[in-house]
N, C-alpha and C positions, 0 to 999 in steps of 0.2 A: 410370544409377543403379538398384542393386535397390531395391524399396520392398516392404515384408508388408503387407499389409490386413486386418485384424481388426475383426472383428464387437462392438461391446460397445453399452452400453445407452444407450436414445437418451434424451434430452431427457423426454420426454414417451412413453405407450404407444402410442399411436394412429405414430409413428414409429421407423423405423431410423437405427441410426448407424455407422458404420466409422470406425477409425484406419490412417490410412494414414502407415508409418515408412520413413524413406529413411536412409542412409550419414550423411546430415548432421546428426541427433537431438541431442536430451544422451542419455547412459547413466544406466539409472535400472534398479531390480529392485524391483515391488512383493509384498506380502506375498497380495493378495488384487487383484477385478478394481475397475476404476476405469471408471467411467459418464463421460458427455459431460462431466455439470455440474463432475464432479470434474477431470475433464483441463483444463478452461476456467479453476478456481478454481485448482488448482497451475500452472500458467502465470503467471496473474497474483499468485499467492503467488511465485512464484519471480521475476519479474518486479518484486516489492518489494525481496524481499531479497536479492537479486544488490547493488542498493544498498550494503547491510551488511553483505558477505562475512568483513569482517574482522572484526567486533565480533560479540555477543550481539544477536542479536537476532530474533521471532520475529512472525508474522501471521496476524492473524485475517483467512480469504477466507470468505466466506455467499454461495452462487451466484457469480456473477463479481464481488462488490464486497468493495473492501476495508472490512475494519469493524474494525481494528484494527492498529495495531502498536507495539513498542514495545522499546528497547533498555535492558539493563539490566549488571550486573556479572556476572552471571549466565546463564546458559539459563533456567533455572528464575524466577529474577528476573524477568527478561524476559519471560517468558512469563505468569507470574502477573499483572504490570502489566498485557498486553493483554489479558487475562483480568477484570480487575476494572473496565478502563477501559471496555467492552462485553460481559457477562455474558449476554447475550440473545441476542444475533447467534452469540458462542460455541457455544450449542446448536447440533447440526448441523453445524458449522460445519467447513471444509481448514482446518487450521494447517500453514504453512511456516516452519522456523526456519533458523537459520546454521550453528547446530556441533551435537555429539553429542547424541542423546536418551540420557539413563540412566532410572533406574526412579524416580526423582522426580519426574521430569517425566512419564513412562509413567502415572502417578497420579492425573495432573493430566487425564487424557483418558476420553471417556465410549465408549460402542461407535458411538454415533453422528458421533464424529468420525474424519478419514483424516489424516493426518500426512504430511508430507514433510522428510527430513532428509537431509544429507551421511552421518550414520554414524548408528549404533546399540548401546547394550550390547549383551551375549545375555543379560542379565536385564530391561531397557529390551522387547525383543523378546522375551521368554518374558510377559510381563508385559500387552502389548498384546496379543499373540495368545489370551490367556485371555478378556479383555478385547473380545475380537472386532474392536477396530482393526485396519484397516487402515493400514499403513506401508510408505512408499515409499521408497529408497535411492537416492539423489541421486549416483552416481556420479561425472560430469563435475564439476569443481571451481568452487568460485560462483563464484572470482575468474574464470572463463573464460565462464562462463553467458554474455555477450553475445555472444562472439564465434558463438553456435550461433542467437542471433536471425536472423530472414529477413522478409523483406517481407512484410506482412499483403497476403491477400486476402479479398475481398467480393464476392459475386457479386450486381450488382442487374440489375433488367429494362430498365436502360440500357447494363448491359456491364460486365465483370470491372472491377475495383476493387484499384490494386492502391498499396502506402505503403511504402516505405521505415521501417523498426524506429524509433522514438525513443532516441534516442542523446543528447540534451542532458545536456550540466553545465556546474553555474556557471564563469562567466568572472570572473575579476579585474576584470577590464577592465569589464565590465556591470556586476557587482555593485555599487550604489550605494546608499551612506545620504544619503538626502534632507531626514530630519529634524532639524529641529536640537535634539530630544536621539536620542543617542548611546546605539548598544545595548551591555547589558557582553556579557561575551563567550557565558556560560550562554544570553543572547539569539540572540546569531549561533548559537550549537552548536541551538538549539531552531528557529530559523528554518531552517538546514537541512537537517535533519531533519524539519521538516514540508514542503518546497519537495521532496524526493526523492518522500515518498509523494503529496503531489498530482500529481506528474508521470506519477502510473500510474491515477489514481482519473478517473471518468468526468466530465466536464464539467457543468455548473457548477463545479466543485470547491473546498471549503472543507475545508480540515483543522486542525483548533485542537490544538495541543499543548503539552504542558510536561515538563519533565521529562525530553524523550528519551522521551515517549508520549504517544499522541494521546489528547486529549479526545473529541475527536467530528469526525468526517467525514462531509462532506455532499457527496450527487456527482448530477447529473442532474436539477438541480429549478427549472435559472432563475435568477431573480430573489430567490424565496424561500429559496437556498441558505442564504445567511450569517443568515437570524435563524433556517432550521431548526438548523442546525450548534449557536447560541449557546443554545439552547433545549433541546437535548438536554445539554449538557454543564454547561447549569445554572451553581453558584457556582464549577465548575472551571474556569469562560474567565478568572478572575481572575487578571492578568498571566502571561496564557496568549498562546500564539503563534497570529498566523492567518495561513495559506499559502494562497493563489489561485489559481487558474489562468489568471485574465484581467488585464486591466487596473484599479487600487482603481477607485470612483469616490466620492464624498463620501456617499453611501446606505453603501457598508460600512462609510467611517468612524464615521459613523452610528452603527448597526449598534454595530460593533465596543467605541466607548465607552460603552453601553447594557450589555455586557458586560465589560467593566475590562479590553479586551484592550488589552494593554501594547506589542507590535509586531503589525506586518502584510506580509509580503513576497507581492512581486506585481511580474508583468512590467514592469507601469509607473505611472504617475502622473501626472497633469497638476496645474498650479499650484494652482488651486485645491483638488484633494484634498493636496496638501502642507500648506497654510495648514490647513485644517482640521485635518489632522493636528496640526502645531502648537499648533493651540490647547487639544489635547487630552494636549498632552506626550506623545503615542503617536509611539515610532521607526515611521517607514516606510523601509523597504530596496525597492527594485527592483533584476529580475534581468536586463531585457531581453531573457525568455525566457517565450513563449507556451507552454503545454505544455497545449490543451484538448483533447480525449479523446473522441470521437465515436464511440459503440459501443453 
């Protein structure tokens, strides 16, 4: 296999970084150069929205974490949603979306963000380039993005480290409502839709959403995950959706009706966070799918 090795900018000064490309990459053409943090953050931007190849849909990446996403009728829609759902993290921030950028959406970006898109106007691209955006051409097509995944490696001071890509989707078969009330369907469309982007966000993971956008995402904090998550997203967790990455336990249910969260899906459930659930009229769904995120 040929591979090119390129010099670009590291993490931190005090460090160097190289990219090293092989036959097997996606094809991408960017506008300008892209730093570690950026390759790490369009990965795992792209790594959401391969998710949503088919629909409108667009992500907010801040260093490696996701702090947004959100699907709409629209790019532009979509985009402004996870825009307004996290306006903070926005600054600075990699947006990865699914279809074309036009000069609407080119509008909507400051010089301190980089963009990654399937296509481009030339006025979308005359526009960020003024603009001093940086914009990347996503060549390979999202419906195909997995098939270019490869085994993650890790090198510790015990010996290379190597995983196999996350490939999960729900199963018919798994997917089980537990509660005895019944989610309508705007619930299931929200439940998986928040269960896709927990599957990429970093462990503990809570992602509360509505709407076809998340409220708030909580990833890497414990215990404290699910009342950070409910805390940040304020009076918006009301019959909002919460997606986990672990197993409930009667603490989120907890949790979760402190915040008027109306469903909860989660690999699993024991008896007694069912009952509780019940007693709170909150649908619980389980997936029979662990998806925790150690990175």
């Amino acid at each position: 296999m040929v591979k090119e090795l390129n010099n670009i900018t590291a993490e931190n000064k005090h460090q160097t970084a190289t990219l090293e490309k092989g036959e097997n990459d996606i094809s991408y053409i960017s506008s300008g150069e892209l730093d570690y943090t950026d390759i790490i953050a369009m990965g795992k931007g792209l790594n959401v929205i391969s998710e949503f190849f088919d629909v409108n849909a667009a992500a907010i990446i801040n260093k490696a974490n996701i702090s947004a996403v959100a699907l709409g009728k629209s790019l532009e829609d979509a985009l402004q949603k996870a825009i307004d759902s996290n306006p903070i993290d926005y600054m600075n921030s990699v947006l990865v979306v699914s279809s074309e950028v036009n000069s609407d959406i080119a509008k909507l970006l400051e010089n301190t963000n980089k963009i990654a898109a399937p296509k481009f106007t030339p006025n979308a691209e005359e526009l960020l380039a003024k603009k001093g955006v940086t914009y990347v051409k996503i060549n390979t097509p999202l419906k195909d993005y997995k098939k270019f995944l490869s085994e993650s490696i890790k090198i510790t001071p015990f010996g290379i480290l190597k995983q196999t890509p996350n490939m999960s989707e729900l199963n018919k078969d798994t997917f089980k409502i537990l509660s005895k009330t019944k989610p309508t369907v705007e619930q299931i469309e929200d439940a998986v839709f928040a269960w896709k982007i927990s599957k990429h966000a970093n462990s503990r993971a809570i992602v509360i959403a509505k709407d076809l956008c998340t409220v708030a995402i909580s990833q890497g904090l414990g215990a404290s995950s699910a009342e950070y998550a409910l805390d940040f997203s304020c009076d918006s967790s009301k019959d909002a959706i919460m997606a986990m990455d672990l197993p409930a336990a009667i603490h989120d249910i907890n949790v979760a009706a402190q915040g008027r969260i109306s469903t909860i899906i989660a690999p699993s459930a024991a008896a007694d966070v069912i009952n509780m659930a019940d007693k709170y009229n909150m649908v619980l769904i389980t997936t029979g799918i662990t998806n925790a995120l150690y990175s």
